[in-house]
Every structure is written in C-alpha cells, then in structure tokens.
N, CA and C of each residue as an Amber inpcrd file, in Angstrom:
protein
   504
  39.0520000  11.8300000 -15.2270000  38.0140000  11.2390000 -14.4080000
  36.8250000  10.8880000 -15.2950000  36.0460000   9.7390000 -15.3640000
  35.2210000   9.0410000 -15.9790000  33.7030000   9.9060000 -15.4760000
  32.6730000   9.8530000 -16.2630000  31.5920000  10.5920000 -15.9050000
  30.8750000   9.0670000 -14.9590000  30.5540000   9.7970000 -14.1080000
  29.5160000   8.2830000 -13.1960000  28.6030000   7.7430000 -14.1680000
  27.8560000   6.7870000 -14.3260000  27.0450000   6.5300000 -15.1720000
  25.9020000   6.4580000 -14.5080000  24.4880000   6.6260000 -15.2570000
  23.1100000   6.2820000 -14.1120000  23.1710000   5.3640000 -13.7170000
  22.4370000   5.0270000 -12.6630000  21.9480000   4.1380000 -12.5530000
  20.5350000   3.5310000 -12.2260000  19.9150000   2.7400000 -12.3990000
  18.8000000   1.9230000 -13.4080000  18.5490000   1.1400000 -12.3900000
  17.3820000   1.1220000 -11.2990000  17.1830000  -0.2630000 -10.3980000
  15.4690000  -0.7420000 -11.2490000  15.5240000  -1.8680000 -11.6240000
  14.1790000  -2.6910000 -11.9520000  13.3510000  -2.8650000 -10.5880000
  12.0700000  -2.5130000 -10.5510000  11.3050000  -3.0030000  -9.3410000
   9.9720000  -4.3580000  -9.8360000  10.3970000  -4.6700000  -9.9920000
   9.5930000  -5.6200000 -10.5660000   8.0150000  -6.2010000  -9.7360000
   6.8280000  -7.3580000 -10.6620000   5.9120000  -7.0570000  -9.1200000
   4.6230000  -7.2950000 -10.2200000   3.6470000  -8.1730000  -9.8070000
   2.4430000  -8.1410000  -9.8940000   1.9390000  -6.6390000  -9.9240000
   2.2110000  -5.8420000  -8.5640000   1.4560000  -4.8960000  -8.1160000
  -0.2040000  -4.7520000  -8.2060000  -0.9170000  -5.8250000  -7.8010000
  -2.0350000  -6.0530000  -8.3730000  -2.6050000  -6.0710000  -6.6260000
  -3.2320000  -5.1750000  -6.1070000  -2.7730000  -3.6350000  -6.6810000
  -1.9170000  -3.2910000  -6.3370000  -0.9590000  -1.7590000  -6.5400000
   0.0020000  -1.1270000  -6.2220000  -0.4710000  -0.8530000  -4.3020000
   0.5200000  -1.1460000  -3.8260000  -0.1370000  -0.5240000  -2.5420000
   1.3310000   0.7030000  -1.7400000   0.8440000   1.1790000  -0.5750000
   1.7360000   1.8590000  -0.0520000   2.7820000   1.6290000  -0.0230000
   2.8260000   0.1830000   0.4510000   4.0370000  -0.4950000   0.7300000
   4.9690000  -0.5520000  -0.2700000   4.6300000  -0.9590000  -1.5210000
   5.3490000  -0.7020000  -3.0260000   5.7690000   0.4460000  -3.2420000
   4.6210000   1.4140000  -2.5770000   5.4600000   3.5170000  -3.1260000
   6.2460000   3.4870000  -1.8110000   6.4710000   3.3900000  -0.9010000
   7.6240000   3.5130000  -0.1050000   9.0860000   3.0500000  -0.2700000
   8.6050000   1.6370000  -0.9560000  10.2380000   1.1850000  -1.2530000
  10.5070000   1.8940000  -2.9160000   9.6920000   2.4590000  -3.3980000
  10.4500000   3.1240000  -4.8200000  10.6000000   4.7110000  -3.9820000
   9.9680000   5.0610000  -3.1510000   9.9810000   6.6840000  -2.8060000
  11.5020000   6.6640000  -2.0720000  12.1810000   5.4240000  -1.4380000
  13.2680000   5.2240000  -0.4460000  14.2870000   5.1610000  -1.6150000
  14.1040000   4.3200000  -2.5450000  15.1590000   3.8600000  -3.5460000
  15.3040000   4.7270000  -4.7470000  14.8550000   6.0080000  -4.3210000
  15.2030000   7.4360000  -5.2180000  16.1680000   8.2370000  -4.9760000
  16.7900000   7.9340000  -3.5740000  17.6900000   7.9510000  -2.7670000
  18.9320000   7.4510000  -3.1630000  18.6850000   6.5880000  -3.6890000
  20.1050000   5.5390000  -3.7080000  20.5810000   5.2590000  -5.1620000
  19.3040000   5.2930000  -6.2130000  19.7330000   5.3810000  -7.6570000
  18.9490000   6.3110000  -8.1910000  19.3950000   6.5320000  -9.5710000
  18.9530000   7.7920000 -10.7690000  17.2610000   7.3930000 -10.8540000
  17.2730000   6.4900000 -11.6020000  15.7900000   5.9880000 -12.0960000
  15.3650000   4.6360000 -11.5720000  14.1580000   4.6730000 -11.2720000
  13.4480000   2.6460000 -10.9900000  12.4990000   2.8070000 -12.2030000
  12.6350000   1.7510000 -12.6210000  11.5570000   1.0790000 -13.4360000
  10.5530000   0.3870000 -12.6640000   9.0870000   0.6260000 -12.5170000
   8.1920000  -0.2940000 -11.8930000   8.0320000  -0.7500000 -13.1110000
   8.4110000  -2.1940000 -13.1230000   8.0590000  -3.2840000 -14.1400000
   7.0480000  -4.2840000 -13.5250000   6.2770000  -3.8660000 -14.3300000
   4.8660000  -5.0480000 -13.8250000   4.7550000  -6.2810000 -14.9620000
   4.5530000  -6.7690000 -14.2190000   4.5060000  -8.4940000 -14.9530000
   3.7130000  -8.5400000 -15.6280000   3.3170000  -8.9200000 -16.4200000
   2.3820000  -9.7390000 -17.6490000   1.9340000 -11.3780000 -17.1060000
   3.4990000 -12.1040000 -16.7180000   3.2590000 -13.3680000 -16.5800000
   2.9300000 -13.7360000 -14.8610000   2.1350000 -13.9060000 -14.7350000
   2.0060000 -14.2560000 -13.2550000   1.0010000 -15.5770000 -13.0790000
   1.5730000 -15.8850000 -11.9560000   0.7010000 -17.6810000 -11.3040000
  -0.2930000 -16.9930000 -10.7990000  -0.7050000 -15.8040000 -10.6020000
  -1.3240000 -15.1260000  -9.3660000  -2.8650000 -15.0080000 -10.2320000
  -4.0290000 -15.0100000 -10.0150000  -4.8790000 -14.3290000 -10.7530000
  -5.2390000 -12.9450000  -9.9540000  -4.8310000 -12.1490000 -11.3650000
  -4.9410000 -10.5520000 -10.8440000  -6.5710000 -10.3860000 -11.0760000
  -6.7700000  -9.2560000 -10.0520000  -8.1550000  -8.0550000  -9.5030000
  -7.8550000  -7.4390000 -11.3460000  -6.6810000  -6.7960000 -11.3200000
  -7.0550000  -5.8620000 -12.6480000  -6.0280000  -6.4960000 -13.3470000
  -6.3470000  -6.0510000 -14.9620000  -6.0410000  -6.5090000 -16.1480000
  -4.2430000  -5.5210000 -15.9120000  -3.7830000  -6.3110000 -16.6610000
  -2.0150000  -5.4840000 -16.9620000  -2.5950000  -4.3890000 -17.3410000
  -3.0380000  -3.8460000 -18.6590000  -3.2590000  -2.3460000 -18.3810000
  -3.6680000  -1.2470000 -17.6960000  -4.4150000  -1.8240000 -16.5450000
  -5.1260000  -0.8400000 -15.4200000  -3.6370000  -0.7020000 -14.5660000
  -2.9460000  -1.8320000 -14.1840000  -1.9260000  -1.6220000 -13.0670000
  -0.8150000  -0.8470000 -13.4760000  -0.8050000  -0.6260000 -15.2470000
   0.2780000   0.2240000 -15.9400000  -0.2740000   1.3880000 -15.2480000
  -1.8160000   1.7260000 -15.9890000  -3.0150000   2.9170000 -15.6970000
  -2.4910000   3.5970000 -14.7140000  -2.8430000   2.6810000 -13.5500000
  -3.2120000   3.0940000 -12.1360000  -1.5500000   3.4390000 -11.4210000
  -0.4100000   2.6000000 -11.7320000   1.0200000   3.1930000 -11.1150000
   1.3010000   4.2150000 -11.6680000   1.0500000   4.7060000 -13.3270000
   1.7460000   6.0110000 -14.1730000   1.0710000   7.1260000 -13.1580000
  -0.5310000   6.5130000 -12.7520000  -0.7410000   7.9220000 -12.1100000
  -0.5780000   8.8120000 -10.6470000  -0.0670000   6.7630000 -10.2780000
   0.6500000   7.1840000  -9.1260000   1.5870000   7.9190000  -8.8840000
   2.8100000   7.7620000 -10.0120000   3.9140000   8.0390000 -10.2630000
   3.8260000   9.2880000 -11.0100000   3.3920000   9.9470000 -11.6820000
   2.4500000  10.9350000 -12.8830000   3.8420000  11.9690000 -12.7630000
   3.8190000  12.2040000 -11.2560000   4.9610000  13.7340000 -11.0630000
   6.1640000  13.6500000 -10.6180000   6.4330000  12.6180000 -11.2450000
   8.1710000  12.0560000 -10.5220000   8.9480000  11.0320000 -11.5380000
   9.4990000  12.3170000 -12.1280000  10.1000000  12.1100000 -13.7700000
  11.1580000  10.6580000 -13.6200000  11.7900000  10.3430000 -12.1290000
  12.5280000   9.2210000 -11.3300000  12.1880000   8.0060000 -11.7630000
  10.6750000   8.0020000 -12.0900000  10.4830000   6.8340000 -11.7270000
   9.7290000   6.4860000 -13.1720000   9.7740000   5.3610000 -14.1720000
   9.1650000   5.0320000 -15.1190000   8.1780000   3.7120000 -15.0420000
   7.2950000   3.6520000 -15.5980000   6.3250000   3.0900000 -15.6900000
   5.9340000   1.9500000 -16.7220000   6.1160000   0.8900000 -16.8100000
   6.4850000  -0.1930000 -17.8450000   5.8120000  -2.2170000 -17.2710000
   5.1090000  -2.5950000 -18.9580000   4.9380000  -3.8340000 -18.5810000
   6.0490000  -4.5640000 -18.8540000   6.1160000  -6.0140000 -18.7860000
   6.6970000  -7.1810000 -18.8070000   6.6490000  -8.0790000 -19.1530000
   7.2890000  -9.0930000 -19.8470000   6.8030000 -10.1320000 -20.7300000
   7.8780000 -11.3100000 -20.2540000   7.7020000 -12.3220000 -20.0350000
   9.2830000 -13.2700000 -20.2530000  10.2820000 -12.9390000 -18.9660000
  11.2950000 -13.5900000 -19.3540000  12.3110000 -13.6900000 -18.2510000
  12.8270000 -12.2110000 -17.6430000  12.8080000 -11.9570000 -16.3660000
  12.7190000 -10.8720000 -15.6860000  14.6070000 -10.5410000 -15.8970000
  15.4720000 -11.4480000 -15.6140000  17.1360000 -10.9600000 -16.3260000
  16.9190000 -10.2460000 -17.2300000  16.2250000 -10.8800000 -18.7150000
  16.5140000 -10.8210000 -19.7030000  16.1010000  -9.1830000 -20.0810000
  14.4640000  -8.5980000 -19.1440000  14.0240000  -7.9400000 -19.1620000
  14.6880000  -6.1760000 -18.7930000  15.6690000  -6.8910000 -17.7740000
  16.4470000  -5.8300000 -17.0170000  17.6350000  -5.7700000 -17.6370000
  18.1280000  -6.9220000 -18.5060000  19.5890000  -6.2820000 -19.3930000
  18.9800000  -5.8320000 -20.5150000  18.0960000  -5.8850000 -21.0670000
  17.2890000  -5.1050000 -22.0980000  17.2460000  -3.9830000 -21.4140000
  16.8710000  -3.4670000 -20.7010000  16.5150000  -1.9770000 -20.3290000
  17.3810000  -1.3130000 -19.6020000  18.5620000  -2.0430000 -19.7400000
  19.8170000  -1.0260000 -19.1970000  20.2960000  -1.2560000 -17.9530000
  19.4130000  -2.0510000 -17.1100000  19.9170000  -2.0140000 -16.3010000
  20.6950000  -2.8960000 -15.4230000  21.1230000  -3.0120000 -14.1690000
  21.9980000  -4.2970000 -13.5870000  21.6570000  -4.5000000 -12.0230000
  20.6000000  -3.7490000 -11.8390000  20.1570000  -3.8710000 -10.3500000
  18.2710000  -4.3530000 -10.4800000  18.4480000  -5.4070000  -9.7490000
  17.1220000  -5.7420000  -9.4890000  16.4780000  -5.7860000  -8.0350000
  15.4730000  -4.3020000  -7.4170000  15.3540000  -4.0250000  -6.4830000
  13.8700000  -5.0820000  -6.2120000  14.1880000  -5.7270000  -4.3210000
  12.8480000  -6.5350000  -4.3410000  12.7600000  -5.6200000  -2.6420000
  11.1520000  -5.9760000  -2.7040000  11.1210000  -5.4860000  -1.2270000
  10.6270000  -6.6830000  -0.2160000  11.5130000  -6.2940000   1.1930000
  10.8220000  -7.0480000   2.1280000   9.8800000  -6.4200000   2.7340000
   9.1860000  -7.4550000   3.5920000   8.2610000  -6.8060000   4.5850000
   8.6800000  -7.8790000   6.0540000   9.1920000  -9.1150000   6.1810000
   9.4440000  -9.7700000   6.9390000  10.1220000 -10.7810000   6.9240000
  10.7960000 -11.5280000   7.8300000  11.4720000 -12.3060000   7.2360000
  11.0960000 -13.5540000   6.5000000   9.6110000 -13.9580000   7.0020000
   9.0550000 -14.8480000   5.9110000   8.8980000 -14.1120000   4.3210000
   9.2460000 -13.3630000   3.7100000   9.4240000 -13.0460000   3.0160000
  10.9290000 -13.2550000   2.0630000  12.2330000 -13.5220000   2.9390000
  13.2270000 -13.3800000   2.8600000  13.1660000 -14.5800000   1.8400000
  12.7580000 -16.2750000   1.8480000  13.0190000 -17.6310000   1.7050000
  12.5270000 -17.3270000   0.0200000  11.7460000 -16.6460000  -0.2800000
  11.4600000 -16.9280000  -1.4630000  12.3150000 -16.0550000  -2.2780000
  12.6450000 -15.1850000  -1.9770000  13.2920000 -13.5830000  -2.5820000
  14.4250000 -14.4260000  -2.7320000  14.8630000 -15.0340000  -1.7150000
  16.5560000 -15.0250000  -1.6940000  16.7380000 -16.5200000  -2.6110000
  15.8910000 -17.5370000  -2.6850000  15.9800000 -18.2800000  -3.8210000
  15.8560000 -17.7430000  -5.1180000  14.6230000 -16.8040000  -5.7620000
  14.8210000 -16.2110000  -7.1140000  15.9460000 -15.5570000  -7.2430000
  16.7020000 -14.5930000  -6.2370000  17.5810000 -14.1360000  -6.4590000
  19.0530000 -14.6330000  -6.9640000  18.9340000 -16.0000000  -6.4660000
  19.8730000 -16.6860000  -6.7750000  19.9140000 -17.6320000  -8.3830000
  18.4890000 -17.5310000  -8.7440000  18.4750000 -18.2810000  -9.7080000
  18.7240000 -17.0970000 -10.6490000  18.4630000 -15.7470000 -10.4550000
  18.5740000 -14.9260000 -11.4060000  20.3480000 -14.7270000 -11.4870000
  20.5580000 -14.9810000 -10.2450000  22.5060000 -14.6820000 -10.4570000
  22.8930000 -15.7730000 -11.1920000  22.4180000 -17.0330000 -10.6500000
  23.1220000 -17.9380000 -11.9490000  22.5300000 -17.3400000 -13.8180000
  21.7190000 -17.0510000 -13.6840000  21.3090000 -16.8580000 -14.9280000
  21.9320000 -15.7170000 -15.6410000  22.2070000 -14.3760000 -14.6270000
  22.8210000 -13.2200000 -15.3200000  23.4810000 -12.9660000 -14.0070000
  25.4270000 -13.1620000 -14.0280000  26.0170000 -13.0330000 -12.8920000
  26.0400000 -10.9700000 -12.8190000  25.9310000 -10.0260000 -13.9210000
  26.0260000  -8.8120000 -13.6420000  24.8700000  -8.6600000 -13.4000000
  23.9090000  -8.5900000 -13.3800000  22.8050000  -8.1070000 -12.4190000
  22.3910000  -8.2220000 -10.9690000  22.2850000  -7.6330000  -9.9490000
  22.5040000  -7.7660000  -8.4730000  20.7820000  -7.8900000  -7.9960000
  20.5990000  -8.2590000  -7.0560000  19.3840000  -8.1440000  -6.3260000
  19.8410000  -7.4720000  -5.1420000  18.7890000  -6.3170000  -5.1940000
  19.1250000  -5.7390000  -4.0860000  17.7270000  -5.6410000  -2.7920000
  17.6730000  -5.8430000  -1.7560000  16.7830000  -5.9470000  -0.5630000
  16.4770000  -4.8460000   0.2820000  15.4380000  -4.4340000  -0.0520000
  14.9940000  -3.1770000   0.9220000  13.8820000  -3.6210000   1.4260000
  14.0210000  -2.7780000   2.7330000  12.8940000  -3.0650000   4.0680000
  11.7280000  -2.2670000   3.4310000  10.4350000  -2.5460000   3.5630000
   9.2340000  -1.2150000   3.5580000   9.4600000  -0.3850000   5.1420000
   8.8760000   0.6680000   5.0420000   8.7020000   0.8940000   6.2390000
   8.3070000   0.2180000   7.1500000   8.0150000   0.2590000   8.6870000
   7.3640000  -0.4720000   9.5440000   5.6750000  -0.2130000   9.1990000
   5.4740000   0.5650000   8.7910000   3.7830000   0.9220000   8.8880000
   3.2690000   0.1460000   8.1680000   4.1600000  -0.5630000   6.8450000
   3.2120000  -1.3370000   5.7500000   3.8680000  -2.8170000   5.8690000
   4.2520000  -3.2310000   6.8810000   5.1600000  -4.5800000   7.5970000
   4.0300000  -5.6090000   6.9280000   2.8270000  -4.8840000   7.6080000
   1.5490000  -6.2900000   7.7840000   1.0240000  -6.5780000   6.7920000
   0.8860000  -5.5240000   5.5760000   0.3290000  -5.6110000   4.1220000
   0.9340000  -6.2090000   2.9090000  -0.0270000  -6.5830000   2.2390000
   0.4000000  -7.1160000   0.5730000  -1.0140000  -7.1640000  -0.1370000
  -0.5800000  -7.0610000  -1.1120000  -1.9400000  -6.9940000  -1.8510000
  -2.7710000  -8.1050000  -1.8010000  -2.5440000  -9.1350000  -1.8360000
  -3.0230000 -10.0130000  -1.3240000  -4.3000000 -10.0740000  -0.5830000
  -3.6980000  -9.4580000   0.5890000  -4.5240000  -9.1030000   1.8070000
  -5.2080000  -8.0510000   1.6710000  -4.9470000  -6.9020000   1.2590000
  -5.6040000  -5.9740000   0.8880000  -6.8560000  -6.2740000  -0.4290000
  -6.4830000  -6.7070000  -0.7790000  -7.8370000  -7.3470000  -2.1820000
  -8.3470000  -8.0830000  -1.5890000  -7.9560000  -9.3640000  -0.4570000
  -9.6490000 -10.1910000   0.0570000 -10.5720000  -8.8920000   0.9710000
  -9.4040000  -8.0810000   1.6590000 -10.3260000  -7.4420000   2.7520000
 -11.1820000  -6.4760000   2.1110000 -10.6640000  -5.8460000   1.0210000
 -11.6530000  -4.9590000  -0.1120000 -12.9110000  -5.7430000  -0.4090000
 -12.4110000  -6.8040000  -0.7070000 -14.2730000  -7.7190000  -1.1580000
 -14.6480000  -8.3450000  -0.3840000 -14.0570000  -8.2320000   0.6310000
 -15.2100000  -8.6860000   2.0480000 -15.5600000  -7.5170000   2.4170000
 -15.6970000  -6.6940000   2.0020000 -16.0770000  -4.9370000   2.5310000
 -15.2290000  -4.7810000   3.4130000 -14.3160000  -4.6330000   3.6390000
 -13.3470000  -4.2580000   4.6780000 -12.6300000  -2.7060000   3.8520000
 -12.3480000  -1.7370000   5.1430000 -11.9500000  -0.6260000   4.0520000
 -10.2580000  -1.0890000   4.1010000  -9.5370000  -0.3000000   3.1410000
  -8.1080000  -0.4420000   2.6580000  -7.8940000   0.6840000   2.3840000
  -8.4670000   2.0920000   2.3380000  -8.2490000   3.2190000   2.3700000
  -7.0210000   3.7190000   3.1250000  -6.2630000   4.4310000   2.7220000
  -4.8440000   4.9130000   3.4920000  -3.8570000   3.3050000   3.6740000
  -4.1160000   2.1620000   3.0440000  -3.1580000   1.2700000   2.5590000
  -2.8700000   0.9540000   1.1600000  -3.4620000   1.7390000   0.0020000
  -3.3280000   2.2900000  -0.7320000  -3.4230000   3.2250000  -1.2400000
  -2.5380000   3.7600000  -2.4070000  -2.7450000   5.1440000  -2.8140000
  -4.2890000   5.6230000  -3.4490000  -4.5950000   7.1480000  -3.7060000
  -5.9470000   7.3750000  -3.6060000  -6.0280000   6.9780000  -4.7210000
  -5.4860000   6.6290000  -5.9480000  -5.9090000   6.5550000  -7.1820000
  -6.2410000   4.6830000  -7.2340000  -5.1920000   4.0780000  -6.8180000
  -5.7010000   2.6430000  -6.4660000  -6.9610000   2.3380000  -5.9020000
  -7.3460000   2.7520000  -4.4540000  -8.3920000   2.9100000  -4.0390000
  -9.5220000   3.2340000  -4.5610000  -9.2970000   4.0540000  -5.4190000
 -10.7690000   4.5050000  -6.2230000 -10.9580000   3.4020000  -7.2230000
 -10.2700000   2.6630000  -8.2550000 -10.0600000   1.9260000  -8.8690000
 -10.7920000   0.4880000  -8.1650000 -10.2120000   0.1800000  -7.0230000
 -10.7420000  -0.8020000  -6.0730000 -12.2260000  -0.4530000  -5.6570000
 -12.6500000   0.4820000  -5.1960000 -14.0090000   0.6420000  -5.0230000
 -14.8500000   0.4740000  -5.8750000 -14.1800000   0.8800000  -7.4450000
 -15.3180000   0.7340000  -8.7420000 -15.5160000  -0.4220000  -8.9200000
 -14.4980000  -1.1400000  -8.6230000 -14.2230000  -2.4470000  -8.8310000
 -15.2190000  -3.0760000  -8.1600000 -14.8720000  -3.2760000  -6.7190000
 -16.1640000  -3.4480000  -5.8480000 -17.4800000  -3.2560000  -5.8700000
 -18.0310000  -2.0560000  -6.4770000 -19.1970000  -2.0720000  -6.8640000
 -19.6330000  -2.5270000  -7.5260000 -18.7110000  -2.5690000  -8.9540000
 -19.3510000  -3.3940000 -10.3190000 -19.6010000  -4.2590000  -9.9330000
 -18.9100000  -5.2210000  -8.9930000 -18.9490000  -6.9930000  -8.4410000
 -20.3990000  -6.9530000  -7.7960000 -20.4350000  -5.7890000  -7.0810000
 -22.0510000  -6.0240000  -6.3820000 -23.0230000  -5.8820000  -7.2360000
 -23.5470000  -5.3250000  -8.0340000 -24.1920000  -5.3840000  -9.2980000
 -24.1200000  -6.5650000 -10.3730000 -23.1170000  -7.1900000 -10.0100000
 -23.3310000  -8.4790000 -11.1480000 -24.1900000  -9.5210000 -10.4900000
C-alpha cells in the first residue's frame, strides 16, 4: 500500500484586507486538505489599502497558531506559482452566484494552461455572503465600523490606517 501523499490547496487573493470571510473558507478547507497556502498577490489591477508586506504582516498573524496554514507572497502566473509550490489544487471562494462568472472563466483559463491543477469552489459561510473587502475598505473610510467583519489584527491595522488618513 502506497503512503497517501499531502495535500497542498493554494488560496490565492489580493486579501487587501484579509477579512472573515477569507478565514472561514481556509478554517473549512483544513478539513479537507493537509496544508493551504494563503498566497497573496503582488500583481493586482486592484489598488490596495496596504502595501504586499502588511497583508503578508497582517495574515501570518492571523494565522500565527495554525502550523496548517502557510503564509506567502506572489509574483507572475498563479499555475506556474502553484506547480512551483507543490501543489495541484487551487482553492477560490464564493460568496454568490455573481461571483461564480468570473471564478469559473479564470478557472478555465488556468485548466487550459495547467490541465493537473484543479480549481476547487467553496461557499463562505452565510454570515460573510454580503462582504468583500472591497466593501469593507470604502465603509472603513467613510467611518463606517467593520469591526467583527474582520479579524482583530486587520482591524487594528485598518483603524491606524484611518487615522493616519485623517491627519494628512
């Protein structure tokens, strides 16, 4: 009998910021494989709140006590990134089905590109359906609180943030 081998899901992701919704689908998908990589992007269309090193910062310490889960940036093609690091599963999360149209096109461009690597689709819970960071970063700088839709270490991060902005 062959020893099972680990297995390795990539979570890939702005995470700018990390929010609940992101630690639920890695806290669910600890369940189902050995290790996730939160791989945070480098390259994004998006203009991020914080610099790539704060969102490394701020997930390691999310993550700090849960040897499961590793903590890592990103550079370049996201295949290329995940057969480099071992692995063959690329975990994305939904929150709705407008969510589904874009996921399920990258996913496909990543299968033509690397047919052994899988995309795999997990729900967030229902509680974080309505959130994305997105939304959570305008409502932070319109003073809106976001407290308990992100983790406490994000949150604090976001508030400093917020203040410095009021002072400039």
């Amino acid at each position: 009998m062959q020893a099972r081998q680990e297995t390795i899901a990539v979570y890939p992701g702005t995470f700018d910021p990390l929010t609940n919704g992101h630690v639920s689908i890695v806290r669910r998908a600890k369940d189902v494989f050995d290790y996730i990589v939160l791989a945070i992007a480098k390259d994004t269309p998006k203009d991020p709140l914080f610099s790539l090193g704060e969102r490394v910062q701020m997930a390691e310490e999310v993550f700090r006590d849960n040897p499961q889960v590793v903590v890592e940036s990103f550079s370049g093609l996201l295949v290329e990134y995940v057969e480099n690091r071992g692995g063959n599963v690329l975990l994305r999360g939904l929150r709705a089905i407008s969510d589904f149209d874009n996921e399920f096109q990258m996913a496909l461009m990543n299968r033509r590109l690397k047919r052994d690597i899988h995309t795999m689709f997990m729900m967030t819970d229902y509680k974080w359906l309505f959130t994305s960071s997105s939304i959570i970063k305008e409502t932070a700088f319109l003073g809106g609180d976001v407290e308990g839709l992100v983790p406490k270490a994000v949150w604090k991060r976001i508030k400093q943030r917020r203040n410095q902005n009021k002072h400039e």
